[in-house]
C-alpha positions in Angstrom: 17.3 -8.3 -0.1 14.0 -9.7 -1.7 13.2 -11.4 2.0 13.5 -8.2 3.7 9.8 -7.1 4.2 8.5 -10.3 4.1 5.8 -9.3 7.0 2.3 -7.7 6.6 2.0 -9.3 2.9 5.7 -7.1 1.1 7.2 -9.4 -1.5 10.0 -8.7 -3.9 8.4 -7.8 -7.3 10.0 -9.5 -9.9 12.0 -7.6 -12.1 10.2 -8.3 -15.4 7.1 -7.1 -14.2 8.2 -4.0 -12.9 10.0 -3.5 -16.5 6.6 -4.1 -18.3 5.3 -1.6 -16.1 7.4 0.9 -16.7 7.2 0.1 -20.7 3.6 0.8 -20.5 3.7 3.8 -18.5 6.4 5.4 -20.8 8.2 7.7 -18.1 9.9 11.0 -20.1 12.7 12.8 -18.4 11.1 15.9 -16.3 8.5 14.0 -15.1 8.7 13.4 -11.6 8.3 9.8 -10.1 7.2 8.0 -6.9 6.4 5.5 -4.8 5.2 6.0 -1.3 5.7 2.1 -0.1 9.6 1.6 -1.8 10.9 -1.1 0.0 14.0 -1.8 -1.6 13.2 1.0 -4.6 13.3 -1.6 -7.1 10.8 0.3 -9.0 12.6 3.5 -8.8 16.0 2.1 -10.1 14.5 0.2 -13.0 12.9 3.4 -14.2 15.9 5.1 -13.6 17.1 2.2 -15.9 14.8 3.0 -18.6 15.3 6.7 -18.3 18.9 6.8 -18.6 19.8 3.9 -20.9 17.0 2.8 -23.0 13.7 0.2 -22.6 15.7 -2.8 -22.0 18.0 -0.5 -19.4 21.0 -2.1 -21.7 22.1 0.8 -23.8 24.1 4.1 -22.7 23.6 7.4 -21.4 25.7 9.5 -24.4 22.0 10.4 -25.5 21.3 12.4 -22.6 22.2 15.9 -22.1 24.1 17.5 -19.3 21.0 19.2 -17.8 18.8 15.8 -18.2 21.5 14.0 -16.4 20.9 16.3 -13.4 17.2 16.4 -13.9 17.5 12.7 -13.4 19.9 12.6 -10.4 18.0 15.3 -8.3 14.3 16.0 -9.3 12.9 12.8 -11.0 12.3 10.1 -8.3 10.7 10.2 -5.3 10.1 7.7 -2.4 9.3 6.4 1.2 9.4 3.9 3.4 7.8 3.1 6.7 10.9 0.0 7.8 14.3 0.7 8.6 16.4 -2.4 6.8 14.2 -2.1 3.5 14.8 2.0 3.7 18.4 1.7 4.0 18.8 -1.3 1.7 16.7 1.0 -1.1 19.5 4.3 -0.7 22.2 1.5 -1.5 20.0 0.4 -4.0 19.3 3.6 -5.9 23.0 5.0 -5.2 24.3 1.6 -6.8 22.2 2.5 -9.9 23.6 5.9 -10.2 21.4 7.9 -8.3 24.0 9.8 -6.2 21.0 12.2 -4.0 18.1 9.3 -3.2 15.2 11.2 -2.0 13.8 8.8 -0.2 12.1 9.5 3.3 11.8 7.1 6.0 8.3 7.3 7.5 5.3 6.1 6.8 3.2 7.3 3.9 -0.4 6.7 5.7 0.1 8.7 8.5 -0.6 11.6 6.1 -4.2 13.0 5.9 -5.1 13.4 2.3 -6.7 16.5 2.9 -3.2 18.2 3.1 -1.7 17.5 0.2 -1.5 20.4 -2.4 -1.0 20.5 -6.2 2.9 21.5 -5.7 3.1 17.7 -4.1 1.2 15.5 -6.5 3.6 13.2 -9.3 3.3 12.6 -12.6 4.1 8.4 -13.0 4.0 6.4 -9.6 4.6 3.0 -9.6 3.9 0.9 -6.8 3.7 -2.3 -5.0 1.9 -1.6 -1.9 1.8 -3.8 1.3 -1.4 -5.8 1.0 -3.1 -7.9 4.2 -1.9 -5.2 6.8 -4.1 -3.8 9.5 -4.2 -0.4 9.8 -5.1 1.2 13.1 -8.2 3.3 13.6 -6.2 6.7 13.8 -4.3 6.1 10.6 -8.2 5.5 9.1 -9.0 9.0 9.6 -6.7 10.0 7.3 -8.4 8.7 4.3 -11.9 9.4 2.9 -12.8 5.7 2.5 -12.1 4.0 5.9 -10.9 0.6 5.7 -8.2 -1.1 7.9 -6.6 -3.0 4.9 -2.9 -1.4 4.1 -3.6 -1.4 0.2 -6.6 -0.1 -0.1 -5.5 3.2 2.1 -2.0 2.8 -0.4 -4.5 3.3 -3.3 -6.0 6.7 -2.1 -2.7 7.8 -1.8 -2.0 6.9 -4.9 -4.8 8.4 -6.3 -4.3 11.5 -4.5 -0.8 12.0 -5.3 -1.1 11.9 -9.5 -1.4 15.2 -11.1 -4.3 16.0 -13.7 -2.7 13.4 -16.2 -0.8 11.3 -14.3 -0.4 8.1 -14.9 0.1 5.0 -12.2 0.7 1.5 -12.1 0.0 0.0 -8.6 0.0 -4.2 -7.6 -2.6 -5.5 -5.9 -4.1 -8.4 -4.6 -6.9 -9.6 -7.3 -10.4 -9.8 -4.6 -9.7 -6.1 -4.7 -11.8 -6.5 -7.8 -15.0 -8.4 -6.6 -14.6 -7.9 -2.7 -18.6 -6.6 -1.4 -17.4 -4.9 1.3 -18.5 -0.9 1.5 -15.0 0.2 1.3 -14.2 -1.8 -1.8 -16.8 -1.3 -3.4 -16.4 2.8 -2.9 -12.6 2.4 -4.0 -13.6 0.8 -6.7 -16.5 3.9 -7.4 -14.1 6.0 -6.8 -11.3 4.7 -8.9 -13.4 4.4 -12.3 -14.7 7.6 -12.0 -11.9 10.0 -11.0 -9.3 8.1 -13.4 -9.3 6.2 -16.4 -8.9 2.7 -15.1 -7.8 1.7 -19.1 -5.6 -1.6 -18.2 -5.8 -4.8 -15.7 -3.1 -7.1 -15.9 -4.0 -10.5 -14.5 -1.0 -12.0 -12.9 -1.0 -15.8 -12.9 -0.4 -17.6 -9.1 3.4 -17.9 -8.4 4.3 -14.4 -10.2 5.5 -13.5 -6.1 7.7 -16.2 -4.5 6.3 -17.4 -1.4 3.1 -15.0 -1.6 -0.3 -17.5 -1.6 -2.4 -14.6 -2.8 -3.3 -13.9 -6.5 -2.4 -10.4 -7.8 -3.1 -7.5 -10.5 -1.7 -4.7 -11.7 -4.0 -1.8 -12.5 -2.8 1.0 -15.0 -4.7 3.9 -14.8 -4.7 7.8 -15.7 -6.4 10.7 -13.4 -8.3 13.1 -14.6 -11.2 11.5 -16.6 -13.8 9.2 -16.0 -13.3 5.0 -17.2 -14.7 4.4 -20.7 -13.3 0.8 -21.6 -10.7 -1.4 -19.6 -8.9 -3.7 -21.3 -7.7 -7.4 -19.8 -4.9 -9.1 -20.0 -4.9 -12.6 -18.5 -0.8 -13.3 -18.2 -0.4 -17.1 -19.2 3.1 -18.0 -19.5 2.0 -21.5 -20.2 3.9 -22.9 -17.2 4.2 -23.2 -12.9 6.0 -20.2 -11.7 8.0 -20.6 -8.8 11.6 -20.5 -7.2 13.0 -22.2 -10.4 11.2 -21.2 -12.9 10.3 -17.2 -12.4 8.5 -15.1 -14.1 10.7 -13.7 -17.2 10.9 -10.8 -20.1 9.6 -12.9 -22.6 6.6 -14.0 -20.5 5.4 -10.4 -20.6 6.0 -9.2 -24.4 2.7 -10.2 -25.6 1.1 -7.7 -22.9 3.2 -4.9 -23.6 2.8 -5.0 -27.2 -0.9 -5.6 -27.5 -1.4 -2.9 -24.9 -0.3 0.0 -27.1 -3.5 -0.8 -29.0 -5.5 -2.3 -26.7 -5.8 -4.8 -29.2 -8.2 -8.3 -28.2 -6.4 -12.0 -28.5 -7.5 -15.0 -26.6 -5.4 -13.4 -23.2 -7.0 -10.0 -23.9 -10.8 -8.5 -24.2 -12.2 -5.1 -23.5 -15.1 -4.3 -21.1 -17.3 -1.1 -21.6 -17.8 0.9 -18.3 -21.7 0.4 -19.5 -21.5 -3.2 -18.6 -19.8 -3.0 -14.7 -22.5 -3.3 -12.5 -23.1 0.0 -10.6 -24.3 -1.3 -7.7 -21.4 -3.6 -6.8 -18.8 -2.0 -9.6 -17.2 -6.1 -9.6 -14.2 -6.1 -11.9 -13.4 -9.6 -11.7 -11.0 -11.1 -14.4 -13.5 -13.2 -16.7 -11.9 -14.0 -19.8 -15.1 -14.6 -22.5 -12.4 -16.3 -24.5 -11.8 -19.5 -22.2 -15.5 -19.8 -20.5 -15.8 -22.7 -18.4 -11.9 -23.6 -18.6 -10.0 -23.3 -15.1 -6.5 -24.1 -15.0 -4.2 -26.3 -12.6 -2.9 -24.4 -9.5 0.4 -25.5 -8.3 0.4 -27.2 -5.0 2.7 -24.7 -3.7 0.4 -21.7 -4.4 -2.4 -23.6 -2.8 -0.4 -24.0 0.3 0.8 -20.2 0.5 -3.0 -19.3 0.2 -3.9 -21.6 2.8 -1.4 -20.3 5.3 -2.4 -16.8 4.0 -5.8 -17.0 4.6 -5.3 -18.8 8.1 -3.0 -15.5 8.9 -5.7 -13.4 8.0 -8.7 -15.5 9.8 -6.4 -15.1 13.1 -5.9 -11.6 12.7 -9.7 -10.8 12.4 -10.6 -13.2 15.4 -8.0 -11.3 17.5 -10.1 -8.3 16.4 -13.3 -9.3 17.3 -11.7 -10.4 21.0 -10.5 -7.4 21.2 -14.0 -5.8 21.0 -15.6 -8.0 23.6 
């Protein structure tokens, strides 16, 4: 199941970062959840998880009235999904879980212009992994404000889009999103920081995706308000990550409970929106706490990246034959 969208840069999320995304979110029954690239709707059935059971997703539903038990089945989560095998795996996935009416549509998100969309279809949590390394073709472009042929970055709008006034999201990403100097990243990132509250980055260490050779974040954020202060967390689980040794729960319990305060360690600092450059708006991960120090990479993440970046260097050369 985790190798099912291998292609176009989908990997399985782990489960334990998906869980500390949900913790930090803090989904309440009524809200209404989605995720517009689902895959196998991993995300979707551990909130269901945390909804139903408790944080850990290990307790039992007693707690839950007959109406919130409906609520939950029929009007809380919300997803689609452009394949056919990770589509039908994620309606076995979420009816496994208890979710007996999936509303999950198979097509694929970006084809919709953002223009369209109305207050009566905007969400109130959306958690996401999006595709990242895709090419999108020029048609699908128009859709968005910002035109960019990179999957994620039109997943982002979306995103953005689709929260309510108050909404919160948690959305994976590969990390150059943050320091890339192209236009369309640096107007994502313009527009990101100043339609929503961009209060949390969560840097993942290499390895955190099996098989990916690209480094990722997660970015928490709220719409609504402008940024004031984001706050870092450099994930360090003082190890190699890999096919035996995976990210776990315990790797991610420092993050989740410093981030209810937003409180500064030597994995976590705060950065004033006074002090991101408004030219380029660079968010790169810089920890002031461990200047000059650069750790190890596995050899096995510096092989995925290589391959990665050779996939991507083919893909723009085909490009630019295409044009002559």
């Amino acid at each position: 199941m985790g190798n099912a969208g291998r292609n176009g840069g989908e990997y399985y999320t782990p489960r334990p970062l998906i869980r500390a995304m949900i913790q930090v979110l803090k989904p309440q029954i009524g809200e209404r959840i989605y995720d517009a690239a689902a895959g196998s709707a991993g995300f979707l059935c551990e909130a269901h998880d945390y909804l139903r059971y408790d944080a850990g997703g290990q307790g039992d539903d007693r707690r839950l009235s007959t109406g919130d038990l409906e609520t939950l089945q029929t009007r809380t989560f919300y997803a689609k999904e452009k394949k056919s095998l990770p589509y039908v795996i994620g309606i076995m996935n979420m009816i496994l879980h208890g979710i007996e009416t999936p509303n999950i549509v198979h097509t694929n998100s970006l084809t919709e212009n953002l223009s369209d969309i109305q207050e009566k279809d905007r969400f109130d949590v959306i958690l996401a992994n999006p595709p990242f390394g895709g090419k999108e073709r020029k048609e699908i472009q128009q859709n968005f404000p910002i035109k960019t042929g990179e999957t994620a970055f039109l997943f982002l709008q979306h995103f953005i889009k689709y929260l309510r006034a108050g909404g919160r999201a948690a959305v994976v990403i590969k990390n150059t999103f943050l320091s890339n100097s192209d236009n369309a990243s640096r107007a994502l990132r313009k527009e990101l920081l100043e339609s929503c509250s961009l209060h949390t980055i969560l840097d993942c260490p290499g390895g955190t995706f099996l098989g990916a050779g690209v480094k990722t974040v997660v970015l928490f954020f709220e719409k609504g308000a402008p940024t004031q202060n984001i706050w870092y967390y450099q994930l360090d689980p003082g190890r190699s990550l890999g096919k035996t040794n995976p990210l776990n729960d315990d790797d991610l319990k420092d993050f989740v409970a410093l981030q209810e305060s937003f409180e500064d360690s030597d994995n976590s600092w705060t950065v004033s929106i006074y002090n991101v450059d408004t030219e380029s708006f660079d968010l790169s991960v810089k920890n002031p706490n461990k200047a000059g120090q650069e750790p190890l990479r596995d050899p096995e993440v510096i092989i995925n990246e290589i391959e990665t970046l050779d996939k991507e260097s083919e893909e723009i050369l085909e490009g630019i034959r295409g044009m002559l």
